[in-house]
Every structure is written in structure tokens, then in C-alpha cells.
C-alpha positions in Angstrom: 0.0 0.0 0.0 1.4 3.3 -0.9 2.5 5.7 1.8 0.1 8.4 2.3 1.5 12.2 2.1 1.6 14.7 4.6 -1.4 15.9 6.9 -3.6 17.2 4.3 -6.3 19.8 6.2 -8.4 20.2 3.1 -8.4 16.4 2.9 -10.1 16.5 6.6 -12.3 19.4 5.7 -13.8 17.3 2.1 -14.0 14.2 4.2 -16.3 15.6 6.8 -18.3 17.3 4.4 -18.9 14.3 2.4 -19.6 12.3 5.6 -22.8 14.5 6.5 -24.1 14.8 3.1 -23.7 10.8 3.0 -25.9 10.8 6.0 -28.3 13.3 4.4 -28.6 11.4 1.4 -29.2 8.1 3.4 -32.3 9.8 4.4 -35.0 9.9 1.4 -37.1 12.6 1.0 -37.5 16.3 1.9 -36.5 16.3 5.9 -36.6 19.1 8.6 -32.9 19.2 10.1 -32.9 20.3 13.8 -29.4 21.2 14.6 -27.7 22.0 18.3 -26.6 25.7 17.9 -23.5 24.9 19.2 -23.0 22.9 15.6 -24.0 25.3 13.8 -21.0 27.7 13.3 -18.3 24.8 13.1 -20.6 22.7 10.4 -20.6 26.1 8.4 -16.9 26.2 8.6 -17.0 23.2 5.8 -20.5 22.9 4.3 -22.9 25.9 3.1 -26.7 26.0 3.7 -27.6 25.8 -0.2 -25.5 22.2 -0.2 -27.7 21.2 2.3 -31.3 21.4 0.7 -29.7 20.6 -2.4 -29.5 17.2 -0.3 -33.3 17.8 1.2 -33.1 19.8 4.1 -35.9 21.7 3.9 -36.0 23.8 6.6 -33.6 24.0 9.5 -34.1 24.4 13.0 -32.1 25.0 16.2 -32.3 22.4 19.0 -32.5 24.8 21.9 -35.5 26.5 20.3 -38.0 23.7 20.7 -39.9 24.7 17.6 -39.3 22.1 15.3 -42.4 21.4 13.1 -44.4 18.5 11.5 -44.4 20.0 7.8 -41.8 17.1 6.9 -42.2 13.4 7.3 -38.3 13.1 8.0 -37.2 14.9 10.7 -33.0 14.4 11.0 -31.4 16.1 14.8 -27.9 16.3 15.0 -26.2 16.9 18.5 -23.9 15.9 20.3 -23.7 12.7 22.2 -21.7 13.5 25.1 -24.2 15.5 26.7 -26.9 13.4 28.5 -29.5 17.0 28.0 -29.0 17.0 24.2 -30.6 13.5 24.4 -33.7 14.3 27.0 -34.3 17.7 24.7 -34.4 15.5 21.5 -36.7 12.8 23.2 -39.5 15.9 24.3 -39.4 17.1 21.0 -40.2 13.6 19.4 -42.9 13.0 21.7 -44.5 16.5 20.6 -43.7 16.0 17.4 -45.9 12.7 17.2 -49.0 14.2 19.8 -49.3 17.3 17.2 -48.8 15.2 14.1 -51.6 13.2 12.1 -49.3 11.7 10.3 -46.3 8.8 11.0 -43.0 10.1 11.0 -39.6 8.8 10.2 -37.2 10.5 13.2 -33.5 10.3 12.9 -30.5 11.3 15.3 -27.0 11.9 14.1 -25.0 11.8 16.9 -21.5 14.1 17.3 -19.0 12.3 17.3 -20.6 9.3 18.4 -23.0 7.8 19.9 -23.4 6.8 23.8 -24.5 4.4 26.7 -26.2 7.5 28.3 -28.0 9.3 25.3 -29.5 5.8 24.6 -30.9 5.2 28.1 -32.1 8.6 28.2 -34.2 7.5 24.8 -35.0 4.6 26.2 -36.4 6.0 29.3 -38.7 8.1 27.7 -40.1 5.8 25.1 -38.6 7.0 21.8 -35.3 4.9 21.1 -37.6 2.5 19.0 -38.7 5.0 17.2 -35.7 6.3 16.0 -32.7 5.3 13.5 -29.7 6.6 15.2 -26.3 7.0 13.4 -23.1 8.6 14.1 -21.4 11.4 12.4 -17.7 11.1 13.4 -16.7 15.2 13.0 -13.6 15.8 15.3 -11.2 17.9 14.1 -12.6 21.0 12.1 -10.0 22.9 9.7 -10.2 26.2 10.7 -7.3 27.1 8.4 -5.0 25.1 6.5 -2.3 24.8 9.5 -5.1 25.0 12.2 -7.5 22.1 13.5 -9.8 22.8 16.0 -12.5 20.1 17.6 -14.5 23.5 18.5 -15.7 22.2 21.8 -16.5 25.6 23.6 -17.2 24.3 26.7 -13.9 22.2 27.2 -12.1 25.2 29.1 -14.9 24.9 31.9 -14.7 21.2 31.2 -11.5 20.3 31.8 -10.5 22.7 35.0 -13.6 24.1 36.3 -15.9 20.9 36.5 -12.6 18.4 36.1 -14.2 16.2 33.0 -12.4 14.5 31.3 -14.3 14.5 28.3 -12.5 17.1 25.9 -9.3 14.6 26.8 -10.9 11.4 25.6 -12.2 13.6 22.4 -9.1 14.8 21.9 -6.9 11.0 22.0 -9.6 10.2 19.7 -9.3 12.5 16.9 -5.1 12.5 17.2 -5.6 8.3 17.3 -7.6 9.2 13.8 -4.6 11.0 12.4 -2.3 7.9 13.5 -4.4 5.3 11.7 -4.3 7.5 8.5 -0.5 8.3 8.9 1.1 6.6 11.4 2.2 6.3 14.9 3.5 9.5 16.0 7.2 8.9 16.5 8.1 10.9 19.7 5.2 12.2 22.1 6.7 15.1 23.8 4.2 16.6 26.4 4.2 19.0 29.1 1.4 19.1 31.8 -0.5 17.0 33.9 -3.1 16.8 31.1 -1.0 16.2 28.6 0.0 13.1 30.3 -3.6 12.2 30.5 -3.7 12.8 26.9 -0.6 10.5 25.5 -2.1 7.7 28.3 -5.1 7.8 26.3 -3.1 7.5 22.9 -1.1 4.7 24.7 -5.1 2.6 25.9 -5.9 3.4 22.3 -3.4 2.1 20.3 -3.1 -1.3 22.3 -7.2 -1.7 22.1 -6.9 -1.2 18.4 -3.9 -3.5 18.2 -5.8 -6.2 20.4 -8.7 -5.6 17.5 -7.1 -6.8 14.7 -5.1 -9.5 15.8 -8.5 -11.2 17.1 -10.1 -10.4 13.3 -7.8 -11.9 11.7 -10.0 -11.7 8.3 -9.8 -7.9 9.0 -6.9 -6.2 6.9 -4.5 -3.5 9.0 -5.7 -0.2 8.3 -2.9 0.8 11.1 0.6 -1.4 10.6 1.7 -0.3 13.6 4.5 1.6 12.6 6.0 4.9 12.9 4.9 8.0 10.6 6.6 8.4 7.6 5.6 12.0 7.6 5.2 13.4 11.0 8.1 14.1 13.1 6.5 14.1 16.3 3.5 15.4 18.8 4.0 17.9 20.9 1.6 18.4 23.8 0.9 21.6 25.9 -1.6 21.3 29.0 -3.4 24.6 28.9 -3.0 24.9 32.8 1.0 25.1 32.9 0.5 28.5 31.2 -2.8 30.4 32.3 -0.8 33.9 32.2 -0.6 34.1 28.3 -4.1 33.6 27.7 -4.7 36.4 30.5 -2.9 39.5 28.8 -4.3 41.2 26.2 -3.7 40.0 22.4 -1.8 42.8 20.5 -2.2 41.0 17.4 -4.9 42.4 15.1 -6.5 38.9 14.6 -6.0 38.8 19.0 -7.6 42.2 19.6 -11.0 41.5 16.7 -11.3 38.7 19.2 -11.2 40.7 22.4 -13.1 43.7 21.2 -16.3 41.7 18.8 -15.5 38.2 19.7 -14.3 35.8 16.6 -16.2 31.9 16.4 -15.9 29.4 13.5 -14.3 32.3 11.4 -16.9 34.5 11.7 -17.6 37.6 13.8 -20.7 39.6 13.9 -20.1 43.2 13.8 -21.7 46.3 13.9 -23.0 47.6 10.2 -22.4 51.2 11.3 -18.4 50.2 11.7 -18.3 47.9 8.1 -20.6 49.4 6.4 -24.0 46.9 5.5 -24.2 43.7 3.2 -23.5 43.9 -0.1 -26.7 43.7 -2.4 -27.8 40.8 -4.8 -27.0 41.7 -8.1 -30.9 41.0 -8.6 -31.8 43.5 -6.3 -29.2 46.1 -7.8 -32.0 47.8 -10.2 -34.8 47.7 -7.7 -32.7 49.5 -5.1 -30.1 52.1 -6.2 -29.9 54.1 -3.8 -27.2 52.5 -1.1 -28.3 51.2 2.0 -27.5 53.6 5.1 -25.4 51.3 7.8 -28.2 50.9 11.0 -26.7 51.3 14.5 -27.2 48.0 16.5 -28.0 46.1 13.0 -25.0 43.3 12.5 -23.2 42.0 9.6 -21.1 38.6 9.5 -18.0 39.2 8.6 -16.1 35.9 7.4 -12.4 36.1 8.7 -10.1 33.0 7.4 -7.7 33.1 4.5 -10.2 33.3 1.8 -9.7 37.0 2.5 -6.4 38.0 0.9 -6.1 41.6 3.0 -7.1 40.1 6.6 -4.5 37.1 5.7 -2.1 39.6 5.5 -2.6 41.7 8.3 -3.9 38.8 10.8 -0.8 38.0 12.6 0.6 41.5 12.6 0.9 43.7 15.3 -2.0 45.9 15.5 0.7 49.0 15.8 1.5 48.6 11.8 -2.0 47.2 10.9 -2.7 51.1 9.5 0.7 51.4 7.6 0.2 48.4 5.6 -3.7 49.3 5.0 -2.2 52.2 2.8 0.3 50.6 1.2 -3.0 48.6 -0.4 -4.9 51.8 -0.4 -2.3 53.0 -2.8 -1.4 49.9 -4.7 -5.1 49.8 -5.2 -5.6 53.7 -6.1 -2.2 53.0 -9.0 -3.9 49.6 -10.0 -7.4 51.4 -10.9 -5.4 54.5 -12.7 -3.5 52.3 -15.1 -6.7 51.9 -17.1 -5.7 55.1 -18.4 -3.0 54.3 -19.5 -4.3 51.2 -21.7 -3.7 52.0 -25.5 -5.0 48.7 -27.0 -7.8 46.5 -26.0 -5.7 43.6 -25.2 -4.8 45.8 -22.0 -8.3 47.5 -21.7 -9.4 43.5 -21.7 -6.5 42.6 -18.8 -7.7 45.4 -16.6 -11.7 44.5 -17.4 -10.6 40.7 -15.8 -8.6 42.0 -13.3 -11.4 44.0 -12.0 -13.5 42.0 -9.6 -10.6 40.8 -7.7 -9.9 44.8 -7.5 -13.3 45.2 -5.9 -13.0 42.2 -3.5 -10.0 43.3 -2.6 -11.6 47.4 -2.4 -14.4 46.0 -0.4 -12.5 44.2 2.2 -10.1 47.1 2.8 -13.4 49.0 3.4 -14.2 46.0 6.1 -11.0 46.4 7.8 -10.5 49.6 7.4 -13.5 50.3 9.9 -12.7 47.6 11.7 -9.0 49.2 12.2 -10.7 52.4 13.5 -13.2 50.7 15.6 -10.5 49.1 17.6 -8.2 52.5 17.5 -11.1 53.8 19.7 -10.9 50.9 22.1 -7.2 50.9 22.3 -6.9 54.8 23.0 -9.1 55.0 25.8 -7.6 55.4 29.4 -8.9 51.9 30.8 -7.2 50.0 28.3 -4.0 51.6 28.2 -4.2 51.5 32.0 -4.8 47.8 31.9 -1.9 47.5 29.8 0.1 49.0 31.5 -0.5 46.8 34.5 -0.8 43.6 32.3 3.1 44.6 30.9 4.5 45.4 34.4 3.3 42.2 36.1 4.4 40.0 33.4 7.6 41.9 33.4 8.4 40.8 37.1 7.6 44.6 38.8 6.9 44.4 42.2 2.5 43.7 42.3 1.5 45.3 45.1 2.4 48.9 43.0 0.1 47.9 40.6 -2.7 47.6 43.5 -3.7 51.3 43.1 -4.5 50.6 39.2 -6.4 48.0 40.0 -8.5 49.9 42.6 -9.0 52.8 40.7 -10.3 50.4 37.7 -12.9 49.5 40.1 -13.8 52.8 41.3 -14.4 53.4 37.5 -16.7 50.5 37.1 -14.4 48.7 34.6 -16.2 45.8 33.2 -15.7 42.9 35.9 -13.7 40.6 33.3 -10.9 43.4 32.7 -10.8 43.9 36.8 -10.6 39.7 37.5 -8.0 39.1 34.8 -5.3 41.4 36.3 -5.9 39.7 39.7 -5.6 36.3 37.7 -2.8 37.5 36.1 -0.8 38.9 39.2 -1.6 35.5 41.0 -0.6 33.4 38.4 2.7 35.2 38.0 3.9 36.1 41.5 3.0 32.8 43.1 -0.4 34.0 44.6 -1.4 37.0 45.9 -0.8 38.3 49.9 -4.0 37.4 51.6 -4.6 40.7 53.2 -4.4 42.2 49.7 -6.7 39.3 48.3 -9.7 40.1 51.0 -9.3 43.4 50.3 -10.0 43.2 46.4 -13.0 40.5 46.9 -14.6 42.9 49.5 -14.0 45.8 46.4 -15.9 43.1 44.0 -18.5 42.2 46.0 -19.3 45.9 46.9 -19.2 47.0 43.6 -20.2 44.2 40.8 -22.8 42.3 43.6 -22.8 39.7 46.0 -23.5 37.2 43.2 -20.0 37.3 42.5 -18.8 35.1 45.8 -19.6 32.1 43.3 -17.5 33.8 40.5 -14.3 34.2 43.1 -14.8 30.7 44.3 -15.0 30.0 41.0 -11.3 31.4 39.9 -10.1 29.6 42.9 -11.0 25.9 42.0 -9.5 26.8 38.6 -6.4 27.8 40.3 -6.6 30.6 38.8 -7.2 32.8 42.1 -4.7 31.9 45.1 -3.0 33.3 48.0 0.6 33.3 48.6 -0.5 30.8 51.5 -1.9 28.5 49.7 0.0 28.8 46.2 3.3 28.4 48.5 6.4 29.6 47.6 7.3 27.6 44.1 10.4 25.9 44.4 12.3 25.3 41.2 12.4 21.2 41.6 11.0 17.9 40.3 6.8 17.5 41.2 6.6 21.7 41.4 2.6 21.8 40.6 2.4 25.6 39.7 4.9 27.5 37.2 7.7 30.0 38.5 7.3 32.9 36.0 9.9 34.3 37.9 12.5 31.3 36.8 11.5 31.3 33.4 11.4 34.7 32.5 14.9 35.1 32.8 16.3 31.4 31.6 13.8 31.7 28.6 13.9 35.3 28.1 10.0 35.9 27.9 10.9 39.6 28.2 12.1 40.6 25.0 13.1 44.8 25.8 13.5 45.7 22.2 10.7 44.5 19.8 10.5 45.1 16.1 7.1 45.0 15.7 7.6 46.1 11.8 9.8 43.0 10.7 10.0 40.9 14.2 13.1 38.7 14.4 11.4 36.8 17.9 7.8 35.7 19.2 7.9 38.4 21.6 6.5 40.6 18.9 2.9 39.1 19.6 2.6 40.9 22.9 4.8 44.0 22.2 7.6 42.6 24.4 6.4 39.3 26.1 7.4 36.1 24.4 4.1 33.6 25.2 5.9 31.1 27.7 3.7 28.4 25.8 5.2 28.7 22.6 8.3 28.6 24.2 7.9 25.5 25.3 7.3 24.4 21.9 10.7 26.1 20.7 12.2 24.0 23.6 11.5 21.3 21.3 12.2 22.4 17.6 14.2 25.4 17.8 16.6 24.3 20.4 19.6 26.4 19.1 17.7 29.7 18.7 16.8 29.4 22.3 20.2 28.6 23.0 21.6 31.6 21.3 19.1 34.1 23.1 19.4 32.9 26.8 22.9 32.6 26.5 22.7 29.4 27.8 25.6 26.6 27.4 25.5 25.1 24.4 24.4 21.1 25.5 22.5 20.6 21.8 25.6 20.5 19.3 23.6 19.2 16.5 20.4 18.5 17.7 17.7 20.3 15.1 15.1 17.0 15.7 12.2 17.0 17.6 12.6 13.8 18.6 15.3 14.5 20.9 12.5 16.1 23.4 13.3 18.2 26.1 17.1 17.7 25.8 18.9 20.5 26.7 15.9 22.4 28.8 15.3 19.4 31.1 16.1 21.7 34.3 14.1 24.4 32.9 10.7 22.0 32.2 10.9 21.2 36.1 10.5 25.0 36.8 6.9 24.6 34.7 3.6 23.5 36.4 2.8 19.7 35.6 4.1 16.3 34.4 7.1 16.0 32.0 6.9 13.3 29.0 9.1 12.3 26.1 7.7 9.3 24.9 9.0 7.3 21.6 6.7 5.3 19.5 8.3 2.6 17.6 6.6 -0.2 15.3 7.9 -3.9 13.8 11.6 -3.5 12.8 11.1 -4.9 9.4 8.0 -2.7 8.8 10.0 -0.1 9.9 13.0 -0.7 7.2 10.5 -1.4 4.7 8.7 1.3 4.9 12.2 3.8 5.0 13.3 2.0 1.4 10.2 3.2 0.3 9.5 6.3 0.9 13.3 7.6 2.5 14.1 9.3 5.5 14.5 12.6 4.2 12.0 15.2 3.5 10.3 17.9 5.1 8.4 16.0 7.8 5.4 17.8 9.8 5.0 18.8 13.9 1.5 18.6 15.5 1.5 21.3 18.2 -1.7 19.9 20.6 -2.9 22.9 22.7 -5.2 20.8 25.4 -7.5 23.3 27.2 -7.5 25.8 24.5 -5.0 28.2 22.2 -5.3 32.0 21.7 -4.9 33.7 18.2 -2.1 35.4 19.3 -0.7 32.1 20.3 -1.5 30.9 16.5 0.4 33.9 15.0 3.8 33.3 17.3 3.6 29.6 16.3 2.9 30.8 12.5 6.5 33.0 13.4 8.2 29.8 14.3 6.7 27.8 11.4 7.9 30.4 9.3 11.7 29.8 10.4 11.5 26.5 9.7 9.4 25.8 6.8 12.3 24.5 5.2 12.8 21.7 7.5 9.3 20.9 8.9 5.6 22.2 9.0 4.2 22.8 11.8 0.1 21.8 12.1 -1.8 23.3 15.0 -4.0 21.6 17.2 -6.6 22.6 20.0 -9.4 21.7 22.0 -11.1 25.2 20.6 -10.0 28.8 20.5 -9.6 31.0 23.6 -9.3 34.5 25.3 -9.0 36.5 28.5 -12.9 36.9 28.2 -13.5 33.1 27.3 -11.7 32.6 30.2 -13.4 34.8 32.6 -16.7 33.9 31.2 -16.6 30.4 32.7 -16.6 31.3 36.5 -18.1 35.1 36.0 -21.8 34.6 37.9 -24.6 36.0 35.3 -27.6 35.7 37.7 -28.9 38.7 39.8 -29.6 37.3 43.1 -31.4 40.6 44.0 -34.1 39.8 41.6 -34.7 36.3 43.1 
């Protein structure tokens, strides 16, 4: 069987979208689809509304809603199976469905990513499991962009460190043991956090159950060989939780900040129509209307954000402080590229410039988008709370004594700073300085409680089963030895030089450009691994790597650093039948540019994305890099999770 190439993400995008459109189609008939909104925005990400009723959804409804009607015979839900109320909402709906209805309907449930033990007896309980045909629809990673795969579960964050399920783990070994059986083992798995372990244990269960499998089929062909990946160097796994503080500062990027200021999900953010102007028109509807249509305050356009878009693919991973210079170096290539139909003296040029054209206007319109969208976040960036809480962000990550930062803080409460911006310092300053005095720490939860509401004793108590939100006392003074359970910031910021004093942000020679000066201590991690020298060269450190550029060599080199950083520490080696092995290396070689998988567990921000895009870009002639994560993350996202919504005034 001949090798197959390199992790292809377009090859994962076409095979989920075929997958659900096989499911469709195995469905005759017209159907109502009633889809979990949660679905909604990652099943966009790789199939378009039109494609389904061309395969005969007729009318789509969301699952939350409850309004799903009887105008189809076929009624098709898709949801996912791991949560036990997905399955008791789809059951009430059913059993509406058929009191309402005069006629007999065919029901169907698609489950994401599969199906389970729990959703069944739920069905079962209430009656409706015979009356359903239930399939699974096994959509884990979602290609966000071609180097980015993201299983999009939003509530993993809360999942995994505020309610301590392991779910988002288990669905995590599951789509990485997918990308093993369709390329091979991973050769090293490199990990850091506790996690992470969890993670490449799982992996570990996995590949011996699926081992166990086909030796006792023995009329079942290996789809897995057993053997190391021709094309993958190696896995490398980052626990969210043995870097909170990164996710906790504000993203300078200009991808980073559209995510802290409108909010960014499956590609798309929903902005205001008085800051990107409205729609464009159908051409249909071009005649009928001619006059243009005046933006409406509060009216909201989806703007799609991925690399479909030329402009934002330029401009996403920069700085925000050069986004506006290189908006008018297109505003002028633009303003040249329009004038040179003057110049056209023969219709062969007159006919160039007529098919250059609409890629002129996509590209004119989309300036227009982020032009606005520029200025928009100019207004957020200039006001005194944020430059305050930048200021506060930069000198606590820098290592500046925290209690001078306590008047900031105070006075950002005084102010009635939104709570998020207020709790994310504190996070911050705890998570960097080893916890925070606890006289200082009562004093700022009497502050929040006076001023945001009592609700808020659930949203501090909250932080703290997070971790997130400690005293000194209880953090303890981090000691920089084997079993350390939180990270020493103070360690690592000077023996991996995550303050970088001078930052070109205009052509940035280190990942420090991301955050103006701080290097993201996660992706450092990462260069641990595959940029050993480089990291060498800027710590000054002694030079223990002569000739190491592999991945596969793990944490050598930065083994006494790794202890310094919260968690377990892993460099395991997969290896597969000898001859396999040999035979497979005459075939396809050992040389090549192979590909790293970068697993984020817990989440990734896009400002992380853009420092790994830095380091991919370094080393593009040796490996690719692919990036991996449980789903996309922020400050807010962050915050979100333990922040207590409910008024208890009103109750």
C-alpha cells in the first residue's frame, strides 16, 4: 500500500463534508434538520446551507429553540452525544412531534462524534429509542485554516479545569488516534502538563485496544501497521493549565484584539453595520434598489475572517501597531492599480484590466471592512482603561513588584471597569507572583462584592478551583524542583527570556512581537523542542544541543528548565515492527520535510496561532508545523466560565 502524504487539512475538511451529506442522502425525502446551535458555526466552517437542501433539508431548525415542526415526514437532529440533555431535549421534541402530528414520521438522530451508553438510556427511558434510527457522524477535528484544526468544543475550558471532565481529553486521543491510523504512529510524544500526560495515556489505551482488535479479526486487513509515521516528526503536547498567564494579557495582534473587542467563532464575527458598512446587495436587487443602503446602528453583519480574504491574511498575525501602515500601502497599490486603465492603448490591456477587476473590488471592499474595523478598535485601544490595563498587564508580566500595581487595580474598580478586565489582572498577578498576599486578596474581593454584587462570591470561588485565584499561602512559595505543581514565571522569565526589551514590531526577528515585548511562555515551550539552538543563542545558555535540530530529541537540553513549569514532563517514543519499519524507510526515504503537531489541550489563543505561525515560518524548510486545539480561547472566554450571570437581587 502506498504511503500516504503529509497531513492534508483540506483532505479532513472534504472528508467531513462528504460524511454529512452521505448521512443526508441516506435519508430519502425532503427532511426538517434540527441542529444543536453549538453545531451550527463549526458545520458552516465546511459545508454551506444551499449544499444542504440541495440534499433535502428543507427547513432548518435550532435544537434549543423547541420549535421544530411537522411540515416534513423526515425529521433528522444532530447533536452531540456526550451531553446526557442533548438527548432528553431530542426525546421531548419527538414525543411532541408525534402528539401534534396526524401523520407517521420517520425520526433520525445523528450523533457528534458518536454515539453513547447515556443518550441511549435517556431514549429509552422516555419511550422513543424505538422509534428512532440513530447513526453517528464522526466530525472531530474541524480545519479552521489550512495549518489550524480545532475540535470547537466551547465548553472544554470549563470542562476540563472548572468541572474536572475529562471528556474534551478522551475527544481529543480520539481525533489524534484518527490522524495515527491514516499516517502513522507519532514517533516521539513530547508533552508537558498533567493533562497532557492524561492525553498520551489515552493515545497509549488506544493504540493497544486497536492493536488487540485486529489480531482477534484476523479476516480484517490493518488499516494501522503499527508503525511509525513516515511524515510526522512528532507530537507535541501543551496542557493549557502550565500556562494560564498568556491567555490572561491582552492579544496585540490584530486577529487577537478583533477577538477581544467583537468576539471571533468558527471564522466569523458579527459586527456592527455602522463600523463595516451593510451587506453587499444581490445583483438582482441592484436595479430595484439604487440608492445605497445607510449602515443601522445596532444592525450586525457577518464578517467571514479566514484566508479566503487576501487583506485580513495579511494583516492577521501582525501587530496591531503597523496594521494602519500596511492598509495604505494597499490603499495606494489599489488607487495605482485602478489609474492604469488610463494608460491602456490597446484593447488587449483595456481586456486585462476588465478581468482584473473584480478581484480589484473584493479586494476594495474588504479594505473597506477592515479599514473600519481598524478604526473601531483604535477607539478601544486609545481609551484610558485600556491603556491602563496594559500598562498593568506589561509590568506584572515583566516581574515589577505587584502590590504597586494595587492602586491601578483599585481605581479600575472605582471606575466600574467591566468585571472581566478587573478579575484578569488579579488572575494575572496571581498566576505570575505565586499567589497573591492574603490581606491584599480580601481586600479586592470585599472591592468586588461591593461594587459588581454579591453574586460574584460564586464567580471568586470559582477562579479559585480553577487555580486561577490563590494566596501566597496556599499557592506556597514555588520551588524550582522535580513535582513543582504551579509555574515559577519568575524562573523562566529570565532562563527563557520571555521579556524581549526591544521589539521590532515592523519585521519581528522573535515571538515576543505578539505581545509587544512578552514572548508567550507556551510557545516557548514548543521552541524547547524544535528550535533548540535559537533558544540557546538568546538565553545565553551553554550550548548542551551541538547538532540536535530534531524533535525527537524532546526536552534535551531544557530538562532543568521544564521542572520549573507546572505539571508532568513526558518524552515518549513510539516505535513499530523493525522490518515494517525498514521497509517502509526503502520506500518512501528518511529525508524530506516531515510535519509537527503542536496539541494545545485546554484551548490556544490567536495570538498564540500567530507566534507559532512565526516559528513555522523559520522553519518551513525543514518541517511544517500543524496546530492543534481543543477550541480557540481568550482572557474573556476565560473569565466567562466562573463570571456569575444571575442577579440574586431579583430572586
Amino acid at each position: 500500500m502506498a504511503p500516504h502524504p503529509g497531513l492534508d487539512t483540506d483532505e479532513i475538511r472534504e472528508k467531513a463534508r462528504k460524511d454529512l451529506l452521505n448521512l443526508l442522502e441516506g435519508v430519502r425525502g425532503k427532511k426538517n434538520l434540527v441542529i444543536e446551535k453549538a453545531l451550527t458555526g463549526p458545520i458552516g466552517v465546511f459545508v454551506k446551507y444551499s449544499t444542504l437542501q440541495e440534499y433535502g433539508a428543507d427547513r432548518v431548525f435550532l435544537l434549543e429553540n423547541n420549535n421544530v415542526d411537522a411540515s416534513q415526514r423526515n425529521v433528522v437532529f444532530l447533536a452531540r452525544g456526550e451531553k446526557a440533555g442533548h438527548a432528553q431535549a431530542i426525546a421531548d421534541q419527538i414525543k411532541r412531534i408525534q402528539r401534534e402530528s396526524q401523520i407517521e414520521h420517520e425520526f433520525h438522530i445523528f450523533w457528534v462524534p458518536r454515539r453513547t451508553l447515556v443518550g441511549d438510556k435517556i431514549l429509552e427511558d422516555q419511550g422513543v429509542l424505538g422509534d428512532v434510527s440513530v447513526a453517528e457522524f464522526a466530525l472531530y477535528f474541524i480545519p479552521l485554516e489550512k495549518d489550524v484544526l480545532s475540535l470547537e468544543l466551547e465548553d472544554s475550558f470549563s470542562e476540563l479545569y472548572l468541572r474536572k471532565d475529562p471528556t474534551p481529553t478522551f475527544l481529543a486521543a480520539k481525533a489524534l488516534m484518527l490522524l495515527q491510523q491514516k499516517h502513522g504512529l507519532f514517533p516521539t510524544i513530547i508533552g508537558k502538563g498533567d493533562g497532557a500526560r492524561q492525553l498520551a495515556d489515552l493515545l497509549s489505551r488506544m493504540r493497544k485496544e486497536l492493536a488487540a482488535g485486529e489480531e482477534s479479526n484476523i479476516n480484517t486487513a490493518s488499516t494501522f501497521g503499527l508503525m511509525p509515521s513516515a511524515t510526522i516528526e512528532s507530537l507535541i503536547v501543551i496542557d493549557r493549565e502550565v500556562d494560564f498567564a498568556t491567555v490572561l494579557l491582552t492579544q496585540l495582534t490584530y486577529e487577537g484584539l478583533i477577538d477581544e473587542l467583537v468576539g471571533i467563532q468558527n471564522n466569523q464575527a458579527d459586527v456592527d453595520t455602522a463600523v463595516v458598512g451593510p451587506a453587499p446587495s444581490a445583483p438582482g436587487n441592484s436595479s430595484r434598489n439604487p440608492a445605497p443602503a445607510q449602515p443601522q446602528q445596532g444592525m450586525k453583519r457577518k464578517i467571514q475572517l479566514d484566508s479566503s480574504d487576501k487583506l485580513y491574511e495579511q494583516l492577521r498575525d501582525s501587530n496591531f501597531a503597523i496594521v494602519g501602515s500596511l492598509q495604505n500601502k494597499v490603499a495606494r497599490r489599489l488607487k495605482s492599480d485602478y489609474e492604469s486603465r488610463h494608460g491602456a492603448k490597446s484593447t488587449t490591456e483595456l481586456r486585462e484590466f476588465v478581468n482584473k477587476l473584480p478581484g480589484y473590488q473584493a479586494e476594495q471592499q474588504s479594505l473597506k471592512i477592515h479599514t473600519g474595523l481598524t478604526e473601531e478598535i483604535m477607539k478601544h485601544t486609545t481609551s484610558d482603561i485600556f491603556t491602563r490595563t496594559l500598562e498593568v498587564q506589561q509590568n506584572l508580566a515583566a516581574g515589577t513588584d505587584p502590590s504597586s500595581q494595587h492602586d491601578s487595580i483599585e481605581e479600575l474598580i472605582a471606575r466600574d471597569a467591566p468585571l472581566e478586565i478587573v478579575l484578569r489582572l488579579l488572575c494575572l498577578e496571581s498566576c505570575v507572583a505565586g499567589g497573591i498576599r492574603p490581606k491584599d486578596l480580601e481586600t479586592f474581593k470585599r472591592l468586588i462584592l461591593q461594587a459588581y454584587g454579591y453574586q460574584h462570591l460564586l464567580t471568586l470561588d470559582a477562579l479559585e478551583k480553577m487555580q486561577l485565584l490563590q494566596s501566597r499561602n496556599s499557592a506556597g512559595i514555588l520551588p524550582i524542583a522535580a513535582g513543582v505543581s504551579r509555574t515559577n514565571y519568575t524562573y523562566l522569565r529570565k532562563v527563557l527570556r520571555l521579556i524581549v526589551d526591544e521589539v521590532n514590531e515592523q519585521n519581528p526577528d522573535d515571538i515576543a512581537y505578539v505581545y509587544s515585548g512578552y514572548a508567550p511562555l507556551s510557545v516557548r515551550l514548543v521552541q524547547c523542542v524544535i528550535q533548540k539552538q535559537y533558544l540557546l543563542s538568546i538565553t545565553k545558555r551553554s550550548n548542551a544541543t551541538d547538532g540536535i535540530s530534531n524533535a525527537s530529541q524532546g526536552w534535551t537540553g531544557f530538562e532543568d528548565v521544564v521542572k520549573s513549569v507546572g505539571g508532568a514532563t513526558f518524552s515518549r517514543k513510539q516505535s513499530g515492527d523493525e522490518k515494517a519499519v525498514k521497509a517502509r524507510q526503502t520506500l518512501t526515504g528518511t529525508g524530506g520535510r516531515k510535519t509537527v503537531v503542536v496539541f494545545f489541550l485546554g484551548g490556544i489563543t490567536f495570538t498564540e496561532i500567530a507566534a507559532l505561525r512565526f516559528v513555522a515560518k523559520q522553519e518551513e524548510s525543514r518541517r511544517q508545523i500543524v496546530i492543534c486545539t481543543t477550541s480557540i480561547i481568550s482572557g474573556n472566554r476565560m473569565m466567562d466560565v466562573a463570571i456569575e450571570r444571575a442577579d440574586f437581587r431579583n430572586t
